[in-house]
VOGU-3710 file (C-alpha; in Angstrom, 3 decimals, decimal comma):
1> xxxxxxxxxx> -116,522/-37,591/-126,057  -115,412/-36,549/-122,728  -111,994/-35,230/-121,403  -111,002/-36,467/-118,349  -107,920/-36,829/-116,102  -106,437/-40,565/-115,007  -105,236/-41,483/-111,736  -101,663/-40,004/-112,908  -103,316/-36,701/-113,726  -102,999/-37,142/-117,488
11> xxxxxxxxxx> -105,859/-36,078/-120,083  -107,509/-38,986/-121,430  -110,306/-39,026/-123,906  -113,314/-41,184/-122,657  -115,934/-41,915/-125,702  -119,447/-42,246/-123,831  -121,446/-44,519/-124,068  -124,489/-43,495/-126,053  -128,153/-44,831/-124,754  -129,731/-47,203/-127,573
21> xxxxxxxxxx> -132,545/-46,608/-129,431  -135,411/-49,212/-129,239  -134,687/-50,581/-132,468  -130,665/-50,810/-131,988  -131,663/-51,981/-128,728  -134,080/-54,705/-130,903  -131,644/-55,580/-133,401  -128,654/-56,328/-130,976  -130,877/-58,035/-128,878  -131,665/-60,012/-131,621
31> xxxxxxxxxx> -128,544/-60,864/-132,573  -126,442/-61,120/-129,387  -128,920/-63,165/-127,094  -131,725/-65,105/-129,474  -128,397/-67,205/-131,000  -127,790/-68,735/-127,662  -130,920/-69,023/-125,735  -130,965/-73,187/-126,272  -127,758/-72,948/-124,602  -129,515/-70,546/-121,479
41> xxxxxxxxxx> -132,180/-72,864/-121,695  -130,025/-76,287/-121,084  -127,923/-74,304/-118,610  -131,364/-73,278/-116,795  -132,410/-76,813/-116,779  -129,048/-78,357/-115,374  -129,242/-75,701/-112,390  -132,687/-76,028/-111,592  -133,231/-79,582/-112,274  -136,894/-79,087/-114,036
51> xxxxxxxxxx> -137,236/-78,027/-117,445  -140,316/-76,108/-116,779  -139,238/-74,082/-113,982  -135,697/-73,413/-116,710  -138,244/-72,386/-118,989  -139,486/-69,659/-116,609  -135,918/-68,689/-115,720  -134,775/-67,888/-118,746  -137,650/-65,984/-120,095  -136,927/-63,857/-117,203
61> xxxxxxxxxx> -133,513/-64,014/-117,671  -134,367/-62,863/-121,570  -135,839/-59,900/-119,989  -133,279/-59,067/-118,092  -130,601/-59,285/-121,264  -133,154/-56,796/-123,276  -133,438/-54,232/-120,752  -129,900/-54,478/-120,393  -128,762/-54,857/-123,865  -126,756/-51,513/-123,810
71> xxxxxxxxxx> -123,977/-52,914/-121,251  -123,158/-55,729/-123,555  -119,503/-54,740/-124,323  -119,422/-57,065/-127,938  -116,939/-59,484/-126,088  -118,752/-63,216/-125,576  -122,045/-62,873/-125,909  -122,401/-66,214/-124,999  -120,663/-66,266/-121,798  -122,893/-62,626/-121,345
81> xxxxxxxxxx> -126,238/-64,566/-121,205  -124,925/-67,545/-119,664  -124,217/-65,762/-116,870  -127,386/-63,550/-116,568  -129,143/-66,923/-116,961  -127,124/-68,411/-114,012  -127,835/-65,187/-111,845  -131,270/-65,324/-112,718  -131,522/-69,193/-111,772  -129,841/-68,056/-108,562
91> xxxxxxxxxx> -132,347/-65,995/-107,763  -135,384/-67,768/-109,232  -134,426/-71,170/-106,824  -134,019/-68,557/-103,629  -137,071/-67,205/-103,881  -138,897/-70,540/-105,050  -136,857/-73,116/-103,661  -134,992/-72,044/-100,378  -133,709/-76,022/-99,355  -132,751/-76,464/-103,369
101> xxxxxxxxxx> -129,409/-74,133/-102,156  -128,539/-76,188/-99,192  -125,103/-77,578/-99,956  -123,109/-79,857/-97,766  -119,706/-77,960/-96,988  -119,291/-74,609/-97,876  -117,241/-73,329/-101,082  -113,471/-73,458/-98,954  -114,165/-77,070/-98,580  -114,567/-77,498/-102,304
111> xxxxxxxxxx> -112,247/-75,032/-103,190  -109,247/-76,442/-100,902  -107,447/-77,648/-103,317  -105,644/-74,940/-105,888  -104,278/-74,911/-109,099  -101,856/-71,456/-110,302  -103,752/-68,798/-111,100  -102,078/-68,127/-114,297  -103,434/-71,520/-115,780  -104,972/-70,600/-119,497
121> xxxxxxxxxx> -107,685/-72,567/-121,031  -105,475/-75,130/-122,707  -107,112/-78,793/-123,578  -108,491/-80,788/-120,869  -105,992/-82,881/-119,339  -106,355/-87,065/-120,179  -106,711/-88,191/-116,653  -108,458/-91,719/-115,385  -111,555/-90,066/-114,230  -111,963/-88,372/-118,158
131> xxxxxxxxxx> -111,470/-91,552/-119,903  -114,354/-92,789/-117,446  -116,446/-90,158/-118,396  -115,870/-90,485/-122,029  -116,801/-93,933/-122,359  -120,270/-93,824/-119,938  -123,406/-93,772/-122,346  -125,100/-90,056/-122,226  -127,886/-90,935/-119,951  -125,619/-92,370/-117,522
141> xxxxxxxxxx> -123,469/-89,334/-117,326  -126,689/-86,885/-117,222  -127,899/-88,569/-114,334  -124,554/-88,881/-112,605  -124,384/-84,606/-113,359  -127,654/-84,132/-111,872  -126,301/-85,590/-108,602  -123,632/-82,903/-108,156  -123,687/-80,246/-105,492  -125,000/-76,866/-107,372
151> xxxxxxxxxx> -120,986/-75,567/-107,474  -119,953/-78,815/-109,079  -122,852/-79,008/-111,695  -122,395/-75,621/-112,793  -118,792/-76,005/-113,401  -119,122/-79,235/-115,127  -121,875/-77,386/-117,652  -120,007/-74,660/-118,098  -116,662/-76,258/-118,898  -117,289/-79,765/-120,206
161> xxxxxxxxxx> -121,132/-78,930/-121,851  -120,687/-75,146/-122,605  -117,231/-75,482/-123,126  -116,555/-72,229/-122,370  -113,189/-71,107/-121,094  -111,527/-70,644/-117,768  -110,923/-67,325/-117,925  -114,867/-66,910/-118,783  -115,983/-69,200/-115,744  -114,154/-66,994/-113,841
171> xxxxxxxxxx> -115,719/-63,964/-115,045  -118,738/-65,205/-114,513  -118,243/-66,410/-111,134  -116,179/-63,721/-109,930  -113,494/-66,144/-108,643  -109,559/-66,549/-109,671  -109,090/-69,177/-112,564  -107,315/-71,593/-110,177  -110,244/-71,641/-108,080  -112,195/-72,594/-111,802
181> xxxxxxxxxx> -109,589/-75,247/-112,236  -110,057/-76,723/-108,561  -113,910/-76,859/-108,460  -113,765/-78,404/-112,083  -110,838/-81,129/-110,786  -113,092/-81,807/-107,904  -116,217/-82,383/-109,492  -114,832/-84,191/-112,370  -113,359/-86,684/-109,653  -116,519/-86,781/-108,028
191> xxxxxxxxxx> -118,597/-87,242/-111,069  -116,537/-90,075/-112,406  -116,672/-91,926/-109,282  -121,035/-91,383/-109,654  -120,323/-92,909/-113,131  -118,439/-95,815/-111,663  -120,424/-96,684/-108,594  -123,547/-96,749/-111,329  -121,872/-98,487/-113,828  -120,649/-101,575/-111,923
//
């Protein structure tokens, strides 16, 4: 332990942080990241749009988690290697596939519209474009995600296939949780309208 002074110039105790071992660095790999590689692995394959190349990405991604098994802080694992998977992918389709990261309209467009910030993670509201996407057959709805621009597709697999929370999207993404909300409004409108146009 450390002694330090905070920004009011008050002694604080810091605990540090020790470096792990191979084998505690094993075992929590172990169990923090091996539980939810099927759900890097499906996230991989929504973002690149191959299962091979998701493959790839998260065995690299994997790597990445073990050599930096020592920052995990014990919150979400989950959420941890999704987003070290998603980073990865980010990287892996920039360096392999340049034009796969072309988007039409930037993020403000899809962002414009807002939701408050101080929105929680509370059930998924029952709007028309839901109940569309509830009733479409699981194929239908897989293609129809597919078709979404990379910022829509992610959000939609994170929220409606991860199910993971708003305030963890927006952890992940490093944006405010209204700007979660918005992106996931907007693509759910977008995807149900896929659904529709494919389903008449």
């Amino acid at each position: 332990m450390n002694l330090r002074l905070d920004a009011d110039g008050k002694t604080r105790v810091v605990a540090e942080r020790a470096k792990l071992d191979s084998d505690q660095a094993a075992t929590l790999f172990r169990n923090t990241v091996l539980p939810h590689l099927a759900d890097g692995l499906a996230l991989a394959r929504w973002l690149a749009g191959d299962a091979t190349d998701a493959e790839d990405i998260v065995q690299e991604a994997a790597m990445k988690a073990l050599r930096g098994i020592d920052t995990f802080e014990g919150s979400n694992a989950r959420a941890w290697l999704l987003a070290i998977v998603r980073n990865t992918t980010f990287s892996w389709l920039a360096k392999h596939r340049p034009k796969a990261l072309v988007m039409v309209g930037g993020l403000a467009e899809i962002d414009e519209t807002t939701y408050s910030a101080d929105a929680g993670s509370g059930p998924i509201p029952d709007t028309p474009e839901a109940a569309l996407i509830r009733r479409a057959d699981t194929a239908l709805v897989e293609a129809a995600i597919a078709q979404l621009p990379l910022p829509f597709r992610e959000i939609v697999v994170f929220r409606d296939i991860n199910e993971l929370s708003y305030r963890d999207i927006a952890a992940m993404l490093n944006v405010p949780i209204g700007t979660v909300m918005s992106r996931l409004s907007r693509a759910r409108a977008r995807l149900a309208s896929i659904i529709a146009e494919k389903d008449s």
